[in-house]
Every structure is written in C-alpha cells, then in structure tokens.
C-alpha positions as CSV (number, residue, x, y, z in Angstrom):
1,X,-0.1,10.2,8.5
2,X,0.0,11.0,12.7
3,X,-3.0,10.9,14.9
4,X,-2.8,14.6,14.2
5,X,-3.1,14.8,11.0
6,X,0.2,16.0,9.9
7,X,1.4,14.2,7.1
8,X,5.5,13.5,6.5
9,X,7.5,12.9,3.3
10,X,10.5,11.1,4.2
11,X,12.1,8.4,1.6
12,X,10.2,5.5,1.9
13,X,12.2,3.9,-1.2
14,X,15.5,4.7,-3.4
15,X,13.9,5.5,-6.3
16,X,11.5,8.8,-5.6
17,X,10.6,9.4,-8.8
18,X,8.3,6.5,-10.4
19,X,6.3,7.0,-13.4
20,X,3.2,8.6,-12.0
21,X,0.1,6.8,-13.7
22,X,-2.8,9.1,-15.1
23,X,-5.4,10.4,-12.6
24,X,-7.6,12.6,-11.5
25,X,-8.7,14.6,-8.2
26,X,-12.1,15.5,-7.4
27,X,-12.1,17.2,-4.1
28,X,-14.8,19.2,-1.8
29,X,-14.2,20.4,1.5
30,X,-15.1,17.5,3.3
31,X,-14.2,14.7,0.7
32,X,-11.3,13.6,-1.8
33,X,-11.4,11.3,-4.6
34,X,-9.1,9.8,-6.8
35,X,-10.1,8.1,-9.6
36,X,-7.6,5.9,-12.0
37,X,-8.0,3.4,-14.8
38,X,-7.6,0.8,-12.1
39,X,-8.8,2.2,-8.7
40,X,-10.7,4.6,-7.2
41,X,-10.3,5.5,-3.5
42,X,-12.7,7.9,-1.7
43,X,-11.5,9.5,1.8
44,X,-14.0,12.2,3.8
45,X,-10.8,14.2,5.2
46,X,-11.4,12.7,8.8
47,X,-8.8,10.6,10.3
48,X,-8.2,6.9,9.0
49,X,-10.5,4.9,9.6
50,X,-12.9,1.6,8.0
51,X,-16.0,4.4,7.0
52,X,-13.4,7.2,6.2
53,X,-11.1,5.3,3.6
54,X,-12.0,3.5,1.1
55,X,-10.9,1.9,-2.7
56,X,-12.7,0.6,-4.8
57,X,-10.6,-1.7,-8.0
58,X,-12.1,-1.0,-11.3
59,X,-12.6,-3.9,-13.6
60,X,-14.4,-7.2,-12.9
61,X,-11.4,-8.8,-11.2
62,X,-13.3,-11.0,-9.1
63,X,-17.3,-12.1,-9.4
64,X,-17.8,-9.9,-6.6
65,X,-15.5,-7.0,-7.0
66,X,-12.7,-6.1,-5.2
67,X,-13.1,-3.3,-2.4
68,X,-10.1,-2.4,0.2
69,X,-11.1,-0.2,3.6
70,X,-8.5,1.0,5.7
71,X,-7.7,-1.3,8.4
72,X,-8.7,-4.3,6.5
73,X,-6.9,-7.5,8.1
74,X,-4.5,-8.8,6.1
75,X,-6.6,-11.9,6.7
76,X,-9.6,-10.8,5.1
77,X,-7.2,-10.7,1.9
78,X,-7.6,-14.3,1.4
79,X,-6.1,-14.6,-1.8
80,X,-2.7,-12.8,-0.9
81,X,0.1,-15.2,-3.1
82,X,2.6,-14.5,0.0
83,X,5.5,-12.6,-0.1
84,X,9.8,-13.5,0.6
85,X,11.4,-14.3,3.4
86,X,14.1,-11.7,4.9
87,X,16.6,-14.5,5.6
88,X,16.2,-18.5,5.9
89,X,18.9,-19.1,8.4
90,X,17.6,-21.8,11.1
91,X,14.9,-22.5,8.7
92,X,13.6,-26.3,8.5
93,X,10.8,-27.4,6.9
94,X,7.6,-24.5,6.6
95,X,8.4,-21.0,7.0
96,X,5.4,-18.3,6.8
97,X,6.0,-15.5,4.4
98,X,3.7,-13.5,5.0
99,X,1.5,-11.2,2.8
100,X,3.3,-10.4,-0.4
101,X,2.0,-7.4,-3.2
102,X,0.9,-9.9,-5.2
103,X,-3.2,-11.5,-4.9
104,X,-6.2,-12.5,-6.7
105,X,-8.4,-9.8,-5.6
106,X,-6.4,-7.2,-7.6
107,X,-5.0,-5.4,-4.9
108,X,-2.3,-5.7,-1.7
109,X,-1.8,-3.4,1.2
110,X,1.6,-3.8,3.2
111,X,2.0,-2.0,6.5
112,X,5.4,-0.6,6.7
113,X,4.8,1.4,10.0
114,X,7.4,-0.6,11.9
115,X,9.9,0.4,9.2
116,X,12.5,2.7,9.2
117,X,13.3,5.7,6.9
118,X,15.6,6.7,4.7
119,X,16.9,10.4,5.5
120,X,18.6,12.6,3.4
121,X,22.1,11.3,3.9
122,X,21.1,7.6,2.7
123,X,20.9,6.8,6.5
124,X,18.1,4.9,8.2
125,X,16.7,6.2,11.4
126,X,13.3,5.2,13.4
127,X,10.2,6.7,12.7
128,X,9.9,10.2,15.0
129,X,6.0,9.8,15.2
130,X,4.7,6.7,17.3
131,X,1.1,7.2,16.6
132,X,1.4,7.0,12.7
133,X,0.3,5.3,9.4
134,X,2.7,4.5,7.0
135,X,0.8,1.8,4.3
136,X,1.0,1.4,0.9
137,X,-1.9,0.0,-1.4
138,X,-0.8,-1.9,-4.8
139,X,-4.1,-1.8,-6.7
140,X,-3.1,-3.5,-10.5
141,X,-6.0,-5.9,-11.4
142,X,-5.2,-9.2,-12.8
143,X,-1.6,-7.2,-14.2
144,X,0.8,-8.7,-11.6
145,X,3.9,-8.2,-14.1
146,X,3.0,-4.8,-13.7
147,X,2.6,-4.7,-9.8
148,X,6.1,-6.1,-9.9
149,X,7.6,-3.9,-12.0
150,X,6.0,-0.7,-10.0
151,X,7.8,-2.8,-6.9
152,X,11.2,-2.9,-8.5
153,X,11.0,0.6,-9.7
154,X,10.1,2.0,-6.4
155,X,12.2,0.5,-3.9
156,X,15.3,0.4,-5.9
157,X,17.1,-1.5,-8.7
C-alpha cells in the first residue's frame, strides 16, 4: 500500500493462486477485521501505522501470547530461527542471515519493499511507488512445516 492509500496487485510470487485458508471479515466503516483459526488482525482503515494495525496469533503459543503491530523491529522478534543466505561467495567464518519465516513466537513478518516485481511478461522491474509497503506476515503457530509449505507454494516450486 502507497502513502496514498492506493493499493497495487502486481506478482509478488510465481504461484498466484495458494490455497486460501478459511476466514472471515467483519468490517464497519472505520475498522476491518479478519479473523482465522490462527490469527486475527484488526486495522482502523487509517494509514499503516503501530495503533492502526494490528494481529493478534490465536493459541497459547508462547506464555504471554504472541501480538505483531505494524512497524514492529525485526529485533523485537527475538525468537526469529534466521533465514538463508542469497549466495556465500567471499564468505569465511559467520555470516548473518537475517530474519527467516520461521520463529517461536508463532509468527514472521518480512519486508520485501526493496524488492522487485514480477510483471505480466515474467519480467522483473522496480517498484513504480517510492513511498510504499510491501510486507508479508506468516502467522502459523507452533506449525512450522506448515509455514514452509505456504512458503514453497507461494513463491514457486
């Protein structure tokens, strides 16, 4: 989503058409809510923000719950598992791979605003909006097979 509020559906993956998991909307005209077996995420219609977006993972996946607000630091996710490395050349000794999809607290969010898109003709091209969001919030519980497998699926086998 822009600064302005327009939202864009360009290919973020190869595969578009995952199996979409049960859930339902409960919207007014200031709020939206959508509520799964395994998450819940409130959003008051205003732009992104720490008050404005919010999920909440059902289950008791850690003593004190698991909660994700937008704009979270990846930091504050301390029990991230890490993620791969893009290439190992030069590589000796430690090599940080940053956040990964999978964690203990039952949920992951990547930021893939940097990223580039997949258009129409299979061909990658910049994003056009500078002042955009472009994140993606694994919520799965203590199912990490799962997670994985909703990974796989979506960006391509």
């Amino acid at each position: 989503m822009s600064i302005q509020g327009r939202c864009f559906d360009f290919s973020f993956a190869v595969n578009r058409n995952p199996p979409t998991p049960t859930f339902r909307v409960v919207e007014s005209e200031n709020e939206l809510d959508i509520i799964s077996s395994l998450f819940h995420i409130s959003f008051d219609k205003k732009r992104f923000s720490r008050n404005e977006l919010s999920v909440r993972i059902v289950g008791k996946v850690t003593l004190w719950g698991s909660y994700w607000r937008y704009g979270q630091e990846a930091g504050l996710e301390r029990f991230n598992l890490g993620g791969t490395g893009r290439i190992l050349d030069l590589v000796d000794g430690r090599y940080d791979v940053g956040d990964g999809v999978l964690a203990r607290e039952g949920y992951s969010a990547l930021d893939d605003s940097q990223s580039m898109l997949f258009e129409d003709d299979g061909f990658v091209s910049p994003h056009r909006e500078v002042d955009r969001v472009n994140g993606y919030l694994f919520c799965y519980g203590p199912d990490y097979h799962g997670v994985m497998t909703c990974l796989y699926d979506t960006s391509g086998r």
